[in-house]
C-alpha positions in Angstrom: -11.7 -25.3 -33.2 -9.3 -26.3 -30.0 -11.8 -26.2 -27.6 -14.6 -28.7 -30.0 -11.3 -31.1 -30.3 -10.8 -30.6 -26.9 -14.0 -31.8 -25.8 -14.3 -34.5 -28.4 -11.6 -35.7 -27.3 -13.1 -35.9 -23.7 -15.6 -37.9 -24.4 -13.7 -40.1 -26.9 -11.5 -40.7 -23.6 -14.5 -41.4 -21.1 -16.5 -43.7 -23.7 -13.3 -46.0 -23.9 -12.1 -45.7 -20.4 -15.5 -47.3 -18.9 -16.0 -46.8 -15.1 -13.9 -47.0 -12.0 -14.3 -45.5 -8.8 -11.8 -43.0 -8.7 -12.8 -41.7 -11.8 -15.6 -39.1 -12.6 -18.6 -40.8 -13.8 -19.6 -40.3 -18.0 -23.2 -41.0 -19.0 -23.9 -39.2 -22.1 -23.3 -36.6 -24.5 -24.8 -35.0 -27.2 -24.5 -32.2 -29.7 -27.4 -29.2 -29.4 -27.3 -25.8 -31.7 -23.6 -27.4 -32.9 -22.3 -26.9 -29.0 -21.4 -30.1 -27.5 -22.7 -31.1 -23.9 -21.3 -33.8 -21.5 -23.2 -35.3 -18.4 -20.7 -36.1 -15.9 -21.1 -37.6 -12.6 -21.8 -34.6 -10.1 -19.1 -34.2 -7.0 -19.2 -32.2 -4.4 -15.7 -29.8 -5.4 -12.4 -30.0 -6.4 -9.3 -29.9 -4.5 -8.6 -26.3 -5.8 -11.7 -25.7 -3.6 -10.1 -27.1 -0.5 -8.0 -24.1 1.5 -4.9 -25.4 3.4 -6.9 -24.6 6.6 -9.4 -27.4 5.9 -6.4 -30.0 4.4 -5.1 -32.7 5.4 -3.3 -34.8 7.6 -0.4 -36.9 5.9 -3.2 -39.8 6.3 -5.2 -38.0 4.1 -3.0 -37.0 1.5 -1.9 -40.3 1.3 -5.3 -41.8 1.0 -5.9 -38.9 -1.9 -2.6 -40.2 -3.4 -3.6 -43.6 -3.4 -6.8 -43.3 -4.6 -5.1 -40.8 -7.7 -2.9 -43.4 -8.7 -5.4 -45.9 -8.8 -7.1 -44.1 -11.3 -3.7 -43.6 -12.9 -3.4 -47.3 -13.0 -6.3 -48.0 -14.4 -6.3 -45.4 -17.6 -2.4 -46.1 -18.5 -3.4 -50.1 -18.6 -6.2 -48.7 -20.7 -3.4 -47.2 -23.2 -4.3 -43.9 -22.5 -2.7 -40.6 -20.4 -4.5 -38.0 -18.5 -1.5 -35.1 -19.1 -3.5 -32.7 -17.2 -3.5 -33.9 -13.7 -3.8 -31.1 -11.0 -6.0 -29.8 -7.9 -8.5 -28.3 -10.4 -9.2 -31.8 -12.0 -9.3 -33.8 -8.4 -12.8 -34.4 -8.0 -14.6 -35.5 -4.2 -17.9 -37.4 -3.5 -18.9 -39.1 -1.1 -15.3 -38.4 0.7 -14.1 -40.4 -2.7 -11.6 -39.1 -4.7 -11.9 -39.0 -8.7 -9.8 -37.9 -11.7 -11.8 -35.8 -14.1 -11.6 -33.5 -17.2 -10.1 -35.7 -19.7 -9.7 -32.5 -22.6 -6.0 -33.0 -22.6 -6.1 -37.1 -22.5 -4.4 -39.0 -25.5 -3.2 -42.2 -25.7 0.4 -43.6 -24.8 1.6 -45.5 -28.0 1.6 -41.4 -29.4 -0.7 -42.2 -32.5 -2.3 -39.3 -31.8 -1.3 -35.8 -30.9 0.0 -34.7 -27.1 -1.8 -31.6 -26.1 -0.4 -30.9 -22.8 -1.9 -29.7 -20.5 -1.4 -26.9 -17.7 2.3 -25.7 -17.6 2.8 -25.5 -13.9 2.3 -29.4 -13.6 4.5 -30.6 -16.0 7.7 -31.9 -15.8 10.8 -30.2 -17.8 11.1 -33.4 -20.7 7.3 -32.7 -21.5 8.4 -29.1 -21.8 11.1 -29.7 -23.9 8.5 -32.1 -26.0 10.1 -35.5 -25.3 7.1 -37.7 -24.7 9.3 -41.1 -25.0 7.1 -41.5 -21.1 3.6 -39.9 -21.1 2.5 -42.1 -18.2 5.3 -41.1 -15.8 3.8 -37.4 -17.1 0.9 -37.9 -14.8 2.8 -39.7 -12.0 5.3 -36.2 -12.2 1.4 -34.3 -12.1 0.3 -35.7 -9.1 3.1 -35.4 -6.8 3.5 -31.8 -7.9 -0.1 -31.8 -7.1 0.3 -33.0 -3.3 3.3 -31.1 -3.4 0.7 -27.9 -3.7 -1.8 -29.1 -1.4 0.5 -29.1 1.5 2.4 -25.9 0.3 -1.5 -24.4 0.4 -0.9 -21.6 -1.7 -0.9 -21.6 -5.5 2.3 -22.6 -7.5 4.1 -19.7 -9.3 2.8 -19.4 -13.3 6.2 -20.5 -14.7 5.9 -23.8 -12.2 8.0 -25.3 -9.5 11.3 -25.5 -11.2 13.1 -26.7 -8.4 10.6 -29.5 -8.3 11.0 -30.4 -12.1 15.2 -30.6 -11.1 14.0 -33.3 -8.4 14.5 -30.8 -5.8 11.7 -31.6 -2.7 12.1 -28.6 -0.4 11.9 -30.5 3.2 8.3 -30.8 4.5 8.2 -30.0 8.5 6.0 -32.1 10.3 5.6 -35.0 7.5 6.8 -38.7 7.4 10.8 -39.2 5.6 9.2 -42.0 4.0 6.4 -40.0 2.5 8.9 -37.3 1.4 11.1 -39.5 -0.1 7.7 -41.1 -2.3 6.5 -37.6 -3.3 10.6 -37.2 -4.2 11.0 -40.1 -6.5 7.6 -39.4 -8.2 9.1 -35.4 -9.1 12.6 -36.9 -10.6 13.8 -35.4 -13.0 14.4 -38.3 -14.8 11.4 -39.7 -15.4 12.5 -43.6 -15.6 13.3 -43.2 -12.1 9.6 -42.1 -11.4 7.3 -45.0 -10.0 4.6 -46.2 -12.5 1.1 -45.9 -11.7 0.7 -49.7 -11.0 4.1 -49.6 -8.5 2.7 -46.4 -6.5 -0.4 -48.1 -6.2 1.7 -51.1 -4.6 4.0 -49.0 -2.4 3.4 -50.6 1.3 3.3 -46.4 2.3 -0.6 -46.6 1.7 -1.1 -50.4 3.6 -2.7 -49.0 6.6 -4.6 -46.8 4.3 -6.0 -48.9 2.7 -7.0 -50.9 5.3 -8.9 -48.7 7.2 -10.6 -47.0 4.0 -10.6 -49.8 1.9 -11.1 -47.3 -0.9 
């Protein structure tokens, strides 16, 4: 019964969202022998996918970050919350990244229920089931996210505690202004975290954008 709300969910979520670039493409859906299927836009892998070996300069990350909180931007202004935001559900095409899987997705007036989504990504109020700031939920997500990528190994099954006190471990060989972005977006305090639309605006990802225009 969780898994068919679950995927209704989904595809309630997709249907309103509409498209954007940095979001997995929806085209259709239908129910067949009372199993329900989705047609999603096909990528090439997830970030989950990617080994540390293959990863990422700070350029890159930033321009994965950028690209993530676009997509943030554009679902929150929308009303609704991912709550599920890791590697796993960081989708690439094209050398474009795109949020997808949308099972845990709800929107962020709280009319309907929060089913959060995987425990190592969350941050501790979410945990404690204070969702007073479901957006800065997924902003938490994605830095913890990043935060992964450059770590390159898996995050222990209870989750980064340190990160969810808005402790950032130094990062060797990484920008102090970079640090200090994926810092704020892993406070504790989640009114301190940036919102989607101010990440997106951060001048960090100017000369990204310029040069990738994506």
């Amino acid at each position: 019964m969780f898994c068919r709300r679950k995927a209704l969910m989904e595809v309630q979520a997709l249907a309103a969202l509409g498209s954007h670039e940095n979001i997995v493409g929806y085209y259709s859906s239908w129910f067949e022998n009372e199993q329900l299927y989705i047609q999603m836009e096909l990528c090439d892998y997830s970030l989950s996918r990617k080994s540390s070996t293959q990863l990422f300069t700070e350029g890159e990350f930033l321009r994965a970050m950028h690209q993530m909180a676009k997509a943030l931007q554009f679902i929150h202004e929308k009303g609704i919350v991912h709550l599920d935001v890791k590697p796993d559900n960081v989708y690439v095409k094209n050398g474009v990244y795109k949020l997808g899987d949308f099972g845990c997705a709800t929107l962020l007036n709280k009319n309907l229920p929060v089913e959060e989504g995987d425990a190592r990504y969350m941050p501790q109020e979410i945990l404690n089931e204070n969702y007073d700031h479901l957006d800065k939920v997924d902003i938490f997500s994605l830095g913890v996210t990043i935060y992964e990528l450059i770590r390159g190994s898996p995050l222990p099954e209870s989750g980064p505690q340190f990160l969810r006190e808005g402790k950032l471990p130094l990062l060797p060989g990484y920008s102090l202004q970079f640090q200090n972005l994926l810092k704020v977006m892993v406070d504790h305090d989640p009114v301190r975290r940036p919102s989607a639309k101010e990440l997106v605006e951060n001048p960090i990802f100017d000369k990204v954008s310029k040069n990738t225009k994506a």
